[in-house]
Every structure is written in C-alpha cells, then in structure tokens.
Backbone of each chain as ProteinMPNN parsed JSONL, in Angstrom:
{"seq_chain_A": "XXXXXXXXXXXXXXXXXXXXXXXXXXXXXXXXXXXXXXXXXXXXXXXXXXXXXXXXXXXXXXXXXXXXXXXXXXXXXXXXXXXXXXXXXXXXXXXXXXXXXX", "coords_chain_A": {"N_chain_A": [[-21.161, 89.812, -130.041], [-19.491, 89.665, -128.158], [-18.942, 89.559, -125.332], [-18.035, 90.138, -122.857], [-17.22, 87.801, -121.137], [-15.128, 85.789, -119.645], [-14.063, 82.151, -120.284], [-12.024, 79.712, -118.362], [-10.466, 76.834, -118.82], [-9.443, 74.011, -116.942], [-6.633, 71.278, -116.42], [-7.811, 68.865, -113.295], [-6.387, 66.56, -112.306], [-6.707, 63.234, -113.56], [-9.82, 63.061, -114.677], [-11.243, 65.525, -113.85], [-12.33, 68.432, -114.834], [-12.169, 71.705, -114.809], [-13.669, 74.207, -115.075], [-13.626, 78.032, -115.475], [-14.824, 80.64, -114.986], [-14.875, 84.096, -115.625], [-15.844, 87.727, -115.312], [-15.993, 90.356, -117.284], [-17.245, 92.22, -116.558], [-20.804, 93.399, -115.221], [-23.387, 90.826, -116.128], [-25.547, 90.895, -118.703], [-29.072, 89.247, -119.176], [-29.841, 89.014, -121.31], [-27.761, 88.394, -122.596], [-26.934, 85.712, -122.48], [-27.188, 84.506, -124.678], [-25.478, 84.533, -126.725], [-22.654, 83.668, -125.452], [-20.148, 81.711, -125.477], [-19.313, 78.744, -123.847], [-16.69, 76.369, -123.435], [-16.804, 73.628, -125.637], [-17.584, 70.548, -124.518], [-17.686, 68.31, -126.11], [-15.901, 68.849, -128.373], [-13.991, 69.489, -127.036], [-13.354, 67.673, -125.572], [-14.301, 66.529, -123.003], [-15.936, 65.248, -122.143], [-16.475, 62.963, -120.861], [-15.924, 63.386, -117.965], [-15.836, 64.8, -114.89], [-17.566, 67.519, -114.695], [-16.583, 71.06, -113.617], [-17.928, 73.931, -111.902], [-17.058, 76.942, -111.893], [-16.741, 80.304, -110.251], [-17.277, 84.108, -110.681], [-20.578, 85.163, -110.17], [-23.644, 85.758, -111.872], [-27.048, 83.378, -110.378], [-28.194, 82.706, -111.954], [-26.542, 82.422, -114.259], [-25.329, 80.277, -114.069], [-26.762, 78.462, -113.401], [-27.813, 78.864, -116.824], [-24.895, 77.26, -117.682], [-25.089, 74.867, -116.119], [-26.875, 73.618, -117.478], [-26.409, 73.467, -120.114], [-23.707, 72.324, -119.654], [-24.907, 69.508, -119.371], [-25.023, 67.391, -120.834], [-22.361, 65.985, -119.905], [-20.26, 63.873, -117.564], [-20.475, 64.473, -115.008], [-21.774, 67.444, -112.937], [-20.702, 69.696, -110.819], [-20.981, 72.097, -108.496], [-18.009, 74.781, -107.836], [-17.861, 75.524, -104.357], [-16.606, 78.54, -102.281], [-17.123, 78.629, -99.513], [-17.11, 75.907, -98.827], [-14.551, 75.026, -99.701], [-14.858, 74.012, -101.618], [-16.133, 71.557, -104.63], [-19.863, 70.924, -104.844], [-21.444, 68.29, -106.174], [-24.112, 68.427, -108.348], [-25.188, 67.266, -110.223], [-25.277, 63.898, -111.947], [-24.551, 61.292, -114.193], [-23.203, 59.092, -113.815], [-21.866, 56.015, -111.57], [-20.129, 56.756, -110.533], [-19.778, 59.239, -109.269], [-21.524, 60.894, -106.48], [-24.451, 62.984, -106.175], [-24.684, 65.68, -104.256], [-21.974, 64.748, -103.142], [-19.096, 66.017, -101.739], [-16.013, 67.682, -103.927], [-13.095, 67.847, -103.627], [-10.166, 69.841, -104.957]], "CA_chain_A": [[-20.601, 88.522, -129.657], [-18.393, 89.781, -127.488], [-19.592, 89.362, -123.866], [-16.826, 90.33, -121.868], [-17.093, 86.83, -119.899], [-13.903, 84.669, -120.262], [-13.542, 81.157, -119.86], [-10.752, 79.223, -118.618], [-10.832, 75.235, -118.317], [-8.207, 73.602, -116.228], [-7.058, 70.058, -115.605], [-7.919, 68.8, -112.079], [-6.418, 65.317, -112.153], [-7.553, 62.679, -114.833], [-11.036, 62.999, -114.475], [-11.699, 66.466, -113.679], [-12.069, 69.773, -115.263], [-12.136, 72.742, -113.979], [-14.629, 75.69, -116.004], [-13.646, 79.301, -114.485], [-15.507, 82.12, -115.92], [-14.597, 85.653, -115.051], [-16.92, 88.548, -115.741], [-15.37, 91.476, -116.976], [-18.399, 93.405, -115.988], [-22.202, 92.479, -114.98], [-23.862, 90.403, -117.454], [-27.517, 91.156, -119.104], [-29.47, 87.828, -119.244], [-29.94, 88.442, -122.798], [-25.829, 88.298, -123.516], [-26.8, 84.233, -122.431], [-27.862, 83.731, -126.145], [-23.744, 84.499, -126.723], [-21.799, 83.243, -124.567], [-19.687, 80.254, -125.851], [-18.526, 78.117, -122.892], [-15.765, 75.311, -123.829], [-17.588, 72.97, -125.632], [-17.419, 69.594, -123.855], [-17.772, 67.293, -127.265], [-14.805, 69.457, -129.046], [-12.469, 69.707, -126.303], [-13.058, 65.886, -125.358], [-14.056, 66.128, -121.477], [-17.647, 64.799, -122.182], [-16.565, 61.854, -120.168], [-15.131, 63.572, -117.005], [-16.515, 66.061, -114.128], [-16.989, 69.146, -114.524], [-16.493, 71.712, -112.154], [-18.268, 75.267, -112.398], [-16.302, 78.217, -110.386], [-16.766, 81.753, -110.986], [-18.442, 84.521, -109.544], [-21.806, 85.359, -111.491], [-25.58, 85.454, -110.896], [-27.54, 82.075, -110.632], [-28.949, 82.152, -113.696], [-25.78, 82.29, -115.237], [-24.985, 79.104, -113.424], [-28.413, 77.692, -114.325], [-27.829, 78.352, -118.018], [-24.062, 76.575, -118.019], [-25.722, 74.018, -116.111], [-28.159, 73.034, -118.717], [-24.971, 73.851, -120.885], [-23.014, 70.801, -119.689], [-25.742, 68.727, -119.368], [-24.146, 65.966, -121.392], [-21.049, 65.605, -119.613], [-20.577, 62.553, -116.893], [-21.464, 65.354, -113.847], [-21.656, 68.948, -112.909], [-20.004, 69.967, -109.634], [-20.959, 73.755, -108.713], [-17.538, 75.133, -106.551], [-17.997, 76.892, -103.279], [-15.388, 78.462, -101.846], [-17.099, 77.734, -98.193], [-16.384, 74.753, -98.473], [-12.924, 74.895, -100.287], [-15.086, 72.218, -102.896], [-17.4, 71.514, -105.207], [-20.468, 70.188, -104.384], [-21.868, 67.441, -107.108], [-25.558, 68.622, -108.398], [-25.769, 66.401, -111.08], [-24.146, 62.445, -111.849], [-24.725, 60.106, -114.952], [-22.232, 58.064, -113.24], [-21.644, 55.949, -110.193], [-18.497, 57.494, -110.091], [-19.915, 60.85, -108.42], [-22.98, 60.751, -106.166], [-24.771, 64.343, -105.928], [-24.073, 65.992, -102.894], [-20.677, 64.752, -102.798], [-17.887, 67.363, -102.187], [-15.001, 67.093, -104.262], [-11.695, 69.086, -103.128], [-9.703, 70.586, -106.071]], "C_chain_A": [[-19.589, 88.65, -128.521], [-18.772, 90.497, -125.971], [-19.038, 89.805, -122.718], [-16.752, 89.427, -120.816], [-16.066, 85.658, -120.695], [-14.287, 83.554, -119.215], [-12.662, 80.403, -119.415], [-10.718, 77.52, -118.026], [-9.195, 74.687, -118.068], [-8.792, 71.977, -116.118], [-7.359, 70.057, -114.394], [-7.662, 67.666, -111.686], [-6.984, 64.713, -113.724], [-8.873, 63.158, -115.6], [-11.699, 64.129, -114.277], [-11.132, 67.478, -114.646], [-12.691, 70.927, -114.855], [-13.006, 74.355, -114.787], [-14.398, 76.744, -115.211], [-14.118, 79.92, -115.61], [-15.008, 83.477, -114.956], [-15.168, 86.8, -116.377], [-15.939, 89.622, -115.634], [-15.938, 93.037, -116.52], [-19.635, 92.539, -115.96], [-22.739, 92.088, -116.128], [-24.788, 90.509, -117.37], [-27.804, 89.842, -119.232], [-29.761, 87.643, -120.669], [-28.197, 87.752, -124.07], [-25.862, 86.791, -123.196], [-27.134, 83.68, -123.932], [-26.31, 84.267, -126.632], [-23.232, 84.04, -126.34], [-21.207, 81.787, -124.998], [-18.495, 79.837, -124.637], [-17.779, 77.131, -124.006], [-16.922, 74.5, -124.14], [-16.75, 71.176, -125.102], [-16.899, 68.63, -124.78], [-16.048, 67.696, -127.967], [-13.84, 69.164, -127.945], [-12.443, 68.285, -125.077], [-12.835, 65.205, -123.6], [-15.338, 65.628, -121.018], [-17.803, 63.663, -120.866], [-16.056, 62.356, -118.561], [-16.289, 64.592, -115.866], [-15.902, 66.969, -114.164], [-17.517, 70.037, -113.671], [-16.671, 72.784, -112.422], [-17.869, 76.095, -111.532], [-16.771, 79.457, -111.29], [-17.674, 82.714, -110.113], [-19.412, 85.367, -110.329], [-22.934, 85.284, -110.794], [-26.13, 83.975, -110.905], [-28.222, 81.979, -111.561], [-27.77, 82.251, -114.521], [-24.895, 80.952, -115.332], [-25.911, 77.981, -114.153], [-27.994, 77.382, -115.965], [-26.154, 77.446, -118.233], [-24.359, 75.448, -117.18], [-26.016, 73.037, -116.867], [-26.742, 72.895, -119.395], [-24.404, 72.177, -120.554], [-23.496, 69.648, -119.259], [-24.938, 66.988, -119.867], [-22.753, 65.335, -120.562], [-21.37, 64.306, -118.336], [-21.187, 63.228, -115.303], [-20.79, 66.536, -113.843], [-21.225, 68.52, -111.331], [-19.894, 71.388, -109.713], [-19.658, 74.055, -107.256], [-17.818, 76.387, -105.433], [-17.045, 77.114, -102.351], [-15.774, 78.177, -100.036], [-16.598, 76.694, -97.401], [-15.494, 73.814, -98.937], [-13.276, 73.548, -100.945], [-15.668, 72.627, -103.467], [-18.018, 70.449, -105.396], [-21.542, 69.493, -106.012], [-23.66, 67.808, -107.115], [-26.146, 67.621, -109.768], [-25.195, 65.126, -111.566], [-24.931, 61.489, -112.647], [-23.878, 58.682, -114.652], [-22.023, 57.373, -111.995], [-20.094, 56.361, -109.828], [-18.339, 58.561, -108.963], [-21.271, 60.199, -108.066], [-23.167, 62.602, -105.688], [-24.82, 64.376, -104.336], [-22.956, 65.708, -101.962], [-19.673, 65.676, -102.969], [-16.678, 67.203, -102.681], [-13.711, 67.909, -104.323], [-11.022, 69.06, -104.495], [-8.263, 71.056, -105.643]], "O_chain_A": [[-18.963, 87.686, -128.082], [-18.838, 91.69, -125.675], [-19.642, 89.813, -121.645], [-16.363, 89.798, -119.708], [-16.146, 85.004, -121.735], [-14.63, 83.649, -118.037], [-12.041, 80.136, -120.443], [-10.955, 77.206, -116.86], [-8.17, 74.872, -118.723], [-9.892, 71.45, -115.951], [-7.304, 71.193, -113.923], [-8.371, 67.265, -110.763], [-7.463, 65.34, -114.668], [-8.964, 63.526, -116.771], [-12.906, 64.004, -114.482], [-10.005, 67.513, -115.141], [-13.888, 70.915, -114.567], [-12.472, 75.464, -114.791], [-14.9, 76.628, -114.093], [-13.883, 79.769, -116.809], [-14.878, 83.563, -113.735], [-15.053, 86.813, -117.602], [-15.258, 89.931, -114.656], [-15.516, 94.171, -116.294], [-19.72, 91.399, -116.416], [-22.666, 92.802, -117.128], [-25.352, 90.354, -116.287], [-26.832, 89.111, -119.418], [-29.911, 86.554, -121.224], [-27.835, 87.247, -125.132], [-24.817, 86.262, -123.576], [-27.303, 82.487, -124.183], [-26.736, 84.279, -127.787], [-22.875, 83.334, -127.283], [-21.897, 80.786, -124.806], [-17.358, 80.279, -124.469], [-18.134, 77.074, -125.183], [-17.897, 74.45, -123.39], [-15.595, 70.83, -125.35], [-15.838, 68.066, -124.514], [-15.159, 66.844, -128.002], [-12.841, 68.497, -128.213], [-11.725, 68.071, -124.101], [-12.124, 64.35, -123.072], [-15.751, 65.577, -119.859], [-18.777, 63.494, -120.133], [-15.762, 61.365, -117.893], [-17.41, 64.96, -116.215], [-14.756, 67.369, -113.961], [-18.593, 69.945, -113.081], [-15.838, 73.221, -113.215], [-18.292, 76.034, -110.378], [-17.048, 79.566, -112.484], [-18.474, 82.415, -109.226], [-18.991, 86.23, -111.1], [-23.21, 84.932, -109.647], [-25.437, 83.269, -111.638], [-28.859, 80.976, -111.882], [-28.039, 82.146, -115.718], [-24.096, 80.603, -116.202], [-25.799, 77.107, -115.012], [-27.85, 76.253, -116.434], [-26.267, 76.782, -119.263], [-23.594, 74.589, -117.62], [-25.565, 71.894, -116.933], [-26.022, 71.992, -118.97], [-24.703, 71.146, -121.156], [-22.757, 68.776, -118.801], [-24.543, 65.963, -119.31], [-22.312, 64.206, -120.776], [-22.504, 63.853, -118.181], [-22.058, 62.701, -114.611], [-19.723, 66.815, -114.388], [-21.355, 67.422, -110.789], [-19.164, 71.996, -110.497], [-19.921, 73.785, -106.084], [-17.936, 77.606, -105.559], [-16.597, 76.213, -101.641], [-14.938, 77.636, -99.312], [-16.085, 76.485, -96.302], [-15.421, 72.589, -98.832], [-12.644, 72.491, -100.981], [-16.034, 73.797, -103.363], [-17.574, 69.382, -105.82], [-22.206, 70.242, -106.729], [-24.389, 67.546, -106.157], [-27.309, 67.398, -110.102], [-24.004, 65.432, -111.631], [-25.852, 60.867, -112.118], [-23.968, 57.571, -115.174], [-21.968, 58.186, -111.071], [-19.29, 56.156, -108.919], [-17.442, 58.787, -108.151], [-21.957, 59.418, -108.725], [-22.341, 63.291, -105.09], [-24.942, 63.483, -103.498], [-22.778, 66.028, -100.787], [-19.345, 66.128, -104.066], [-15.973, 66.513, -101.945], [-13.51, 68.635, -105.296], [-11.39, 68.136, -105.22], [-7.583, 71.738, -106.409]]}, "seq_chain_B": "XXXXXXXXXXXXXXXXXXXXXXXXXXXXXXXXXXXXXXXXXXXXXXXXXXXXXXXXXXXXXXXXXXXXXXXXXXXXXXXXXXXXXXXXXXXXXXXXXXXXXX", "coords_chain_B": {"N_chain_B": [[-34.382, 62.41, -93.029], [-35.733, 65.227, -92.556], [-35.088, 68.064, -93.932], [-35.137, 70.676, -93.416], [-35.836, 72.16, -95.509], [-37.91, 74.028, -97.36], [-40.586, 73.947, -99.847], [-42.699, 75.823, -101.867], [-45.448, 76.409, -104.233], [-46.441, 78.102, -106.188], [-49.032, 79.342, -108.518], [-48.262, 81.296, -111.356], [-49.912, 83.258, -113.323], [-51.524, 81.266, -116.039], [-49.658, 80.102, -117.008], [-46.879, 79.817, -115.625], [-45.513, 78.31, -113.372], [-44.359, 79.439, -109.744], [-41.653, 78.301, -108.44], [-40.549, 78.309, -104.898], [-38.259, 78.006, -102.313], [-37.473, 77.735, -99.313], [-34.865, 77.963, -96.786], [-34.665, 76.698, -93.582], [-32.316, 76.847, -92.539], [-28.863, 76.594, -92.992], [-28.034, 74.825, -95.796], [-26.375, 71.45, -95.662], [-24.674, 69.799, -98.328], [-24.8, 67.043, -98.255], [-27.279, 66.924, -97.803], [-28.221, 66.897, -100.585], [-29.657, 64.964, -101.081], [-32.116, 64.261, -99.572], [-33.701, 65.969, -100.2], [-37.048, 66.99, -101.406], [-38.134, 68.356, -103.807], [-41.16, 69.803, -105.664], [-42.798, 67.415, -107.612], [-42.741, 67.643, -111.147], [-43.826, 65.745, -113.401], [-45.864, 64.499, -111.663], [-47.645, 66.675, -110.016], [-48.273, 68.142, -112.354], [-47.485, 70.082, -113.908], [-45.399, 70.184, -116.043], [-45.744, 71.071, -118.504], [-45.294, 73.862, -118.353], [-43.646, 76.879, -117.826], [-41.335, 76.881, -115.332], [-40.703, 78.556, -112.515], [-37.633, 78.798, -110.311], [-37.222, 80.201, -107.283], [-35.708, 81.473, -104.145], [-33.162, 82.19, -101.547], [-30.066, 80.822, -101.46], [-27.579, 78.446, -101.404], [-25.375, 78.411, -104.29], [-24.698, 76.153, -105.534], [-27.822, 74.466, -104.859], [-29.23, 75.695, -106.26], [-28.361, 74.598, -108.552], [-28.997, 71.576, -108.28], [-31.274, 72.142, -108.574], [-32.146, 73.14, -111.054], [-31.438, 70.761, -112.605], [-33.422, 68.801, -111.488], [-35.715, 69.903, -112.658], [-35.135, 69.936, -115.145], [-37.366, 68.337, -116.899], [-39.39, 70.09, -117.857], [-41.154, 72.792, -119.669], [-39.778, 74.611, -119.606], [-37.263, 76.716, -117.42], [-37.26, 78.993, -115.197], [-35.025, 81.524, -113.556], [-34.768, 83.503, -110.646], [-34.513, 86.677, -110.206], [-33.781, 89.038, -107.983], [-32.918, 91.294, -108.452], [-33.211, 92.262, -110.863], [-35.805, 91.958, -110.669], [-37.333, 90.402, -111.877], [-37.349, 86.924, -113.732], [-34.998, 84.983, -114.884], [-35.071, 83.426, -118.244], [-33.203, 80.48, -118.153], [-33.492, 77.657, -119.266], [-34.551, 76.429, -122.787], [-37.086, 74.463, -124.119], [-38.694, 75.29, -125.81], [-40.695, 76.997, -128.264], [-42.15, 79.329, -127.179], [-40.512, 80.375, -124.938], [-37.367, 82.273, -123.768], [-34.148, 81.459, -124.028], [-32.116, 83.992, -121.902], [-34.212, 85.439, -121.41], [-36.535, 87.753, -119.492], [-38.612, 87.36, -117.624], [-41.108, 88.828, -115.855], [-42.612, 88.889, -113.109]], "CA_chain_B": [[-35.514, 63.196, -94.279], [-35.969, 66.406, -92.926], [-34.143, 68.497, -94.21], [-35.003, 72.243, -93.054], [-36.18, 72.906, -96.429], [-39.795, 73.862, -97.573], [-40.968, 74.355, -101.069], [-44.003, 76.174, -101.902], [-45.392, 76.067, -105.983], [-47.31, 79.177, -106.5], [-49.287, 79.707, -109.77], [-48.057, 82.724, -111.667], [-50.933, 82.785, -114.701], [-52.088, 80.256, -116.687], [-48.555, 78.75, -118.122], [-45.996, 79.71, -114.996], [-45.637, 77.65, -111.892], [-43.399, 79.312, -109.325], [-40.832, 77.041, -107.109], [-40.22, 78.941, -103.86], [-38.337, 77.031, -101.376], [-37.22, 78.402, -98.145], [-33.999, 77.129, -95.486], [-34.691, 76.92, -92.016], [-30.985, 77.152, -91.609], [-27.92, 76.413, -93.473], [-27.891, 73.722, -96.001], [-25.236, 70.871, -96.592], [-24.269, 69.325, -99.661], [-25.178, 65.892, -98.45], [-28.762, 67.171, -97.961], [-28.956, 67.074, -101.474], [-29.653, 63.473, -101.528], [-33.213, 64.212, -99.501], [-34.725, 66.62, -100.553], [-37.489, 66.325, -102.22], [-38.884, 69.225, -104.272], [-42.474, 69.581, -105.717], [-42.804, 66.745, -108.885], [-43.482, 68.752, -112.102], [-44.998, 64.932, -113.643], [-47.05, 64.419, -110.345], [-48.229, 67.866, -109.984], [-48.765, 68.583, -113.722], [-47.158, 71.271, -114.297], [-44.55, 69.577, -116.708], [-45.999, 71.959, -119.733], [-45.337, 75.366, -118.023], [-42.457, 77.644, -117.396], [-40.882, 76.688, -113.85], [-39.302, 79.73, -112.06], [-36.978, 79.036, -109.3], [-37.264, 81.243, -106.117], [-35.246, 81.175, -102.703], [-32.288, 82.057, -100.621], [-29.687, 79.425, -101.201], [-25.93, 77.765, -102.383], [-25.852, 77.885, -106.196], [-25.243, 73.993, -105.752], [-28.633, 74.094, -104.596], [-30.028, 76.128, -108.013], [-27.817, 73.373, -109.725], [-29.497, 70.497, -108.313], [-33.073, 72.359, -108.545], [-32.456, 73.076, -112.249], [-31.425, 69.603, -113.127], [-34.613, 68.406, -111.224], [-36.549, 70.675, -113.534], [-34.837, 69.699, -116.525], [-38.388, 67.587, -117.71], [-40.257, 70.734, -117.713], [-40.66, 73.06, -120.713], [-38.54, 75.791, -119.529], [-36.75, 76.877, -116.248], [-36.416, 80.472, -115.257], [-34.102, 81.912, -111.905], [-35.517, 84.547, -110.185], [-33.56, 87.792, -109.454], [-34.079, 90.426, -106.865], [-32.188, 92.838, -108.73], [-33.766, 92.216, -111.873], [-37.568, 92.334, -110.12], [-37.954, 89.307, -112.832], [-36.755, 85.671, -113.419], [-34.264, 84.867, -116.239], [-34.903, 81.815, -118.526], [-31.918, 79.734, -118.709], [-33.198, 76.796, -120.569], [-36.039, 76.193, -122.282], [-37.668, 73.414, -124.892], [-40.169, 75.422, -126.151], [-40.533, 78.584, -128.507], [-42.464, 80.284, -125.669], [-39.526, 81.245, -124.174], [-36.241, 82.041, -124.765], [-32.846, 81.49, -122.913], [-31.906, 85.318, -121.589], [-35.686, 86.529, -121.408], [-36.495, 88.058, -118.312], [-39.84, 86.964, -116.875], [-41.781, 89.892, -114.655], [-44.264, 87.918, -112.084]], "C_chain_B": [[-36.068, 64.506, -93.706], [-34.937, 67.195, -92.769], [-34.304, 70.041, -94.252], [-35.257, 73.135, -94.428], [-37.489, 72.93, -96.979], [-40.361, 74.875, -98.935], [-42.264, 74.584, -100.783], [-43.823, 76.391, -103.249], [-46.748, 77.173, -105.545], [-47.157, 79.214, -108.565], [-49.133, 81.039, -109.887], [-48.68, 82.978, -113.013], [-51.112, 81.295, -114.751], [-51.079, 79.002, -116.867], [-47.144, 79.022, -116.863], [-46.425, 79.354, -113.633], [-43.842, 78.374, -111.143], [-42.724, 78.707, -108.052], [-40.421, 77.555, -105.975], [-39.348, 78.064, -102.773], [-37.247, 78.34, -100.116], [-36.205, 77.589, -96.982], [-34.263, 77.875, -94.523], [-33.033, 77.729, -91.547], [-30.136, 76.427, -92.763], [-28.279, 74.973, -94.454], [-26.615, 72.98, -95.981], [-25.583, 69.876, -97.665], [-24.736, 67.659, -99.514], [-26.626, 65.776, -98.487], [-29.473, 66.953, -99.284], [-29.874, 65.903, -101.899], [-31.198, 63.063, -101.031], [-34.332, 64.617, -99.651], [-36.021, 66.574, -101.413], [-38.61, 67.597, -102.945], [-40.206, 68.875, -104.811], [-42.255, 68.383, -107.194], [-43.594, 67.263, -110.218], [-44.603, 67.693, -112.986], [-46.368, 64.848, -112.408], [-48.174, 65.395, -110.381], [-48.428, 68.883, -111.07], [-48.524, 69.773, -114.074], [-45.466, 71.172, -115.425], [-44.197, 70.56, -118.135], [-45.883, 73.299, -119.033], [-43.806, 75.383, -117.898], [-42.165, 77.774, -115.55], [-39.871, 77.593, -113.412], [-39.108, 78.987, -110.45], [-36.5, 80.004, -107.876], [-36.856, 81.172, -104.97], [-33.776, 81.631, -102.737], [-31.265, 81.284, -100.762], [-28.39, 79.084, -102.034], [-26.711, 78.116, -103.852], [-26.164, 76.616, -106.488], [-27.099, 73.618, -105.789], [-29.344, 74.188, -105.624], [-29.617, 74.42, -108.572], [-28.909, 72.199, -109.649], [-30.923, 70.248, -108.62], [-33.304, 72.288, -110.378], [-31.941, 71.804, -113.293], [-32.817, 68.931, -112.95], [-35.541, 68.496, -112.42], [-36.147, 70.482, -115.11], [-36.322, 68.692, -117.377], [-39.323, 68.648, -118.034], [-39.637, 71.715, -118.658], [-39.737, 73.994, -120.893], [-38.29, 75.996, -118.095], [-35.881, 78.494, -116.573], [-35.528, 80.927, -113.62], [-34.375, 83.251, -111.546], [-34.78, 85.291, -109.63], [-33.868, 89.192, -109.426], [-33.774, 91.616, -107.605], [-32.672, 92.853, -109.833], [-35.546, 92.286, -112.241], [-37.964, 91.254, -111.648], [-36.765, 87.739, -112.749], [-35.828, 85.403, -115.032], [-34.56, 83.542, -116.74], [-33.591, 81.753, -118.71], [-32.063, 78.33, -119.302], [-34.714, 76.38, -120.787], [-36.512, 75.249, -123.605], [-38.62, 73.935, -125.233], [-39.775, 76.813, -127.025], [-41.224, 79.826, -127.672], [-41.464, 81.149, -125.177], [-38.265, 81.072, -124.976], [-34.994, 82.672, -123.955], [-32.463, 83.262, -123.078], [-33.286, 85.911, -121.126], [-35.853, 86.153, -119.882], [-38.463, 88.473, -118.249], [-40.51, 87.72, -115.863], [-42.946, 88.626, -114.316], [-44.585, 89.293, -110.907]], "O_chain_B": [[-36.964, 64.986, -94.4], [-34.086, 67.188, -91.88], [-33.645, 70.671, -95.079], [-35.027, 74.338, -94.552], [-38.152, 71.896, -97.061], [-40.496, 76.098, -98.985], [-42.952, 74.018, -99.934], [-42.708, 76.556, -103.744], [-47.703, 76.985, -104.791], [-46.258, 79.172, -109.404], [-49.54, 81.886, -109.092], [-47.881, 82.903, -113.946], [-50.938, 80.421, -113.902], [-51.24, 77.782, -116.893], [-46.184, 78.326, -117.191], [-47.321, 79.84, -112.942], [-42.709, 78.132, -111.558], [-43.198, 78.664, -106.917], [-39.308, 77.035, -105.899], [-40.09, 77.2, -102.303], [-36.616, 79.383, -100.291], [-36.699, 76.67, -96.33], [-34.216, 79.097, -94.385], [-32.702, 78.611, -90.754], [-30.765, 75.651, -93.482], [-28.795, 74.035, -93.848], [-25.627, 73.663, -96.251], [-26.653, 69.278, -97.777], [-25.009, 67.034, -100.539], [-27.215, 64.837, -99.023], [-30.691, 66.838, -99.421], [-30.654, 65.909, -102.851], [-31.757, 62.083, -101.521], [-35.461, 64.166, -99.458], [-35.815, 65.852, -102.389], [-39.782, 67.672, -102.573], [-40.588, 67.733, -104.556], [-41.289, 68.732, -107.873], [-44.82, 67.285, -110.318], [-45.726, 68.073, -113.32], [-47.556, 65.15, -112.522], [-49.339, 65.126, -110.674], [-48.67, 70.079, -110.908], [-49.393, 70.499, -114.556], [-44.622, 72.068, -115.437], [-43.118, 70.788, -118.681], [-46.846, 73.964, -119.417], [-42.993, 74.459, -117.868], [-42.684, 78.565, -114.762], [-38.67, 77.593, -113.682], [-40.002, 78.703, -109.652], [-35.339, 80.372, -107.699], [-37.757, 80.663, -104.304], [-33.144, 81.512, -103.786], [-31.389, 80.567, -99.769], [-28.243, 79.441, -103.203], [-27.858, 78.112, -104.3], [-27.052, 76.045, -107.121], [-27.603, 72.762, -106.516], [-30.024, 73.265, -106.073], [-30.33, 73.458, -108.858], [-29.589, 71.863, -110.619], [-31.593, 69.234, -108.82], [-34.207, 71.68, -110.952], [-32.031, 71.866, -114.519], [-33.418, 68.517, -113.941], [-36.028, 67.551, -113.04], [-36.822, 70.862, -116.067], [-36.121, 68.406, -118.558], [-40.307, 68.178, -118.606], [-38.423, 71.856, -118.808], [-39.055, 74.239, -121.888], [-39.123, 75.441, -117.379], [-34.972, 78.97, -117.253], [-35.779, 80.232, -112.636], [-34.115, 84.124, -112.374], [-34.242, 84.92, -108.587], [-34.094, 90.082, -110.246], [-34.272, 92.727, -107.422], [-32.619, 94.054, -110.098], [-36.23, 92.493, -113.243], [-38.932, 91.545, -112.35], [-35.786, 87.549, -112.027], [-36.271, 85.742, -116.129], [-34.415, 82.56, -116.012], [-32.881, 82.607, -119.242], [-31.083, 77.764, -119.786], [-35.631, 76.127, -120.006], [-35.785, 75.746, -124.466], [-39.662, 73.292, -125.098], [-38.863, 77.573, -126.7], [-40.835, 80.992, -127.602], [-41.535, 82.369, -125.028], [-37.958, 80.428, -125.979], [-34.826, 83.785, -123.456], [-32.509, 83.793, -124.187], [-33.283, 86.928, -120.432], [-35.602, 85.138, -119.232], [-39.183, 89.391, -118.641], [-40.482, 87.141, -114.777], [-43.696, 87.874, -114.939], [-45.488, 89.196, -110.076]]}, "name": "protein", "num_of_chains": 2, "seq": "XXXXXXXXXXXXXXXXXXXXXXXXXXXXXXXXXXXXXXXXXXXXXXXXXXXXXXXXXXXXXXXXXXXXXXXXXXXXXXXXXXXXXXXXXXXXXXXXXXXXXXXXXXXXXXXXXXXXXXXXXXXXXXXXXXXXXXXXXXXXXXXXXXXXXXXXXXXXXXXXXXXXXXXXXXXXXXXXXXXXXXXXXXXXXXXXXXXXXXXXXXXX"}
C-alpha cells in the first residue's frame, strides 16, 4: 500500500484546488491499483476545479483523470505556461482549453 | 479548424483500436476546443480497448482521455515501457495498471 507517491491538496481561491503529487521514486503502472488520491466526495471539493500538478508519466495523469471525473472540472498544470489548462468542464464556469493562472 | 493535428486509428487485434495523433507544431490550449479526434460511437470501436499514442502536453492526454471516457477501457502508451498502461477501464478485460504490449 505504500506507493511512495504523496499527495498534497491546496486551496487556490474559493473555487479551486490544487492536487500536487510528488513521486518519491518511478512508479510501476501496477502501484495505480493503490494509490489513494484525496477523495473529492470526503474532502468536499466535488463542486470546485481541480487542478493536477506534479511531475509523473501520462498515464499516471490519465488514471487521476478518470479519478476526478466527478468533480465540476479537471485542469492539467503546465509550468510553460505558468497555468493550467482546462481538459475537462461540467460547468459553464470553466470552458476546456481555458488557462487558469494559480 | 485546423488545427496542426492528425489522428490516425490503427487496429491492434481483434479488441484494440490504437489512437495515434501527431502535431505539426506546438499545440495551444485553446486548440482544444477544435479538435476533433476519431469518434469511438461513429467508428465503432466503442467495445474495444482505446490506446492513446503521440507526442504531446499532458493537457492534451487529459482532454483525449475524457473524449474516450465512452469506450470500454483507455490505455497510454509508453516508450519506456514498449507497452500502453490501462488507466481506466469498464470492463473485466482489463485492468487499471496492466501494461498492454502492441
């Protein structure tokens, strides 16, 4: 159970939250059937955007993706472009492919 | 509407369709809004395992594996792994971590 990938969820304003993961070494794709991100429902940000930082493979992106599926949108950050760019939006609040500074 | 990006859907067997897409050149984030990947209802491939293949932002995975969210599983394809990882999948076929050789 013990993955060596920490979480750390930050406010970012009302409305935002902030998901950092940090890898304390490379992760196997099978340690994704472990891995307990913040759950959204429990820690009561179901309604807000959330914002995925970290530095990881894309499938580890992919599966916290899927992962916060429920929430009001995903926003993957890139530090390029000192944002993060909106890939997914149950809301007219966020439109995908909007960048949202942090 | 064009947007310097060009998907190709290669069959990989019977039950995996893979998603290839290829940038001319740099994407941005507002691009995401035209793209228009292959349709897994349209192009009937809704019941297979959809791997993800290309070059590209994570945002871009993000927005590909939301796309793909109707389809029975979604795997991410990595170089260093010479296979594709599922990261989410609706089916006992597969199974989030399993690493997909094509």
């Amino acid at each position: 159970m013990n993955t060596e990938i920490k979480f750390e969820t930050k406010k970012a304003g009302e409305n935002i939250v902030v998901i950092e993961f940090v890898l304390a070494r490379e992760i196997s794709p099978e340690e994704l059937r472990n891995i307990n991100p913040p759950d959204p429902i429990e820690n009561k940000f179901a309604d807000k955007l959330v914002i995925l930082s970290g530095r990881g493979p894309i499938w580890l992106y992919g599966f916290l993706i899927h992962f916060y599926h429920p929430v009001k949108a995903i926003a993957v950050f890139d530090p390029r472009l000192d944002g993060a760019v909106v890939v997914e939006s149950h809301s007219k609040e966020y439109e995908v492919g909007q960048v949202v500074k942090i």
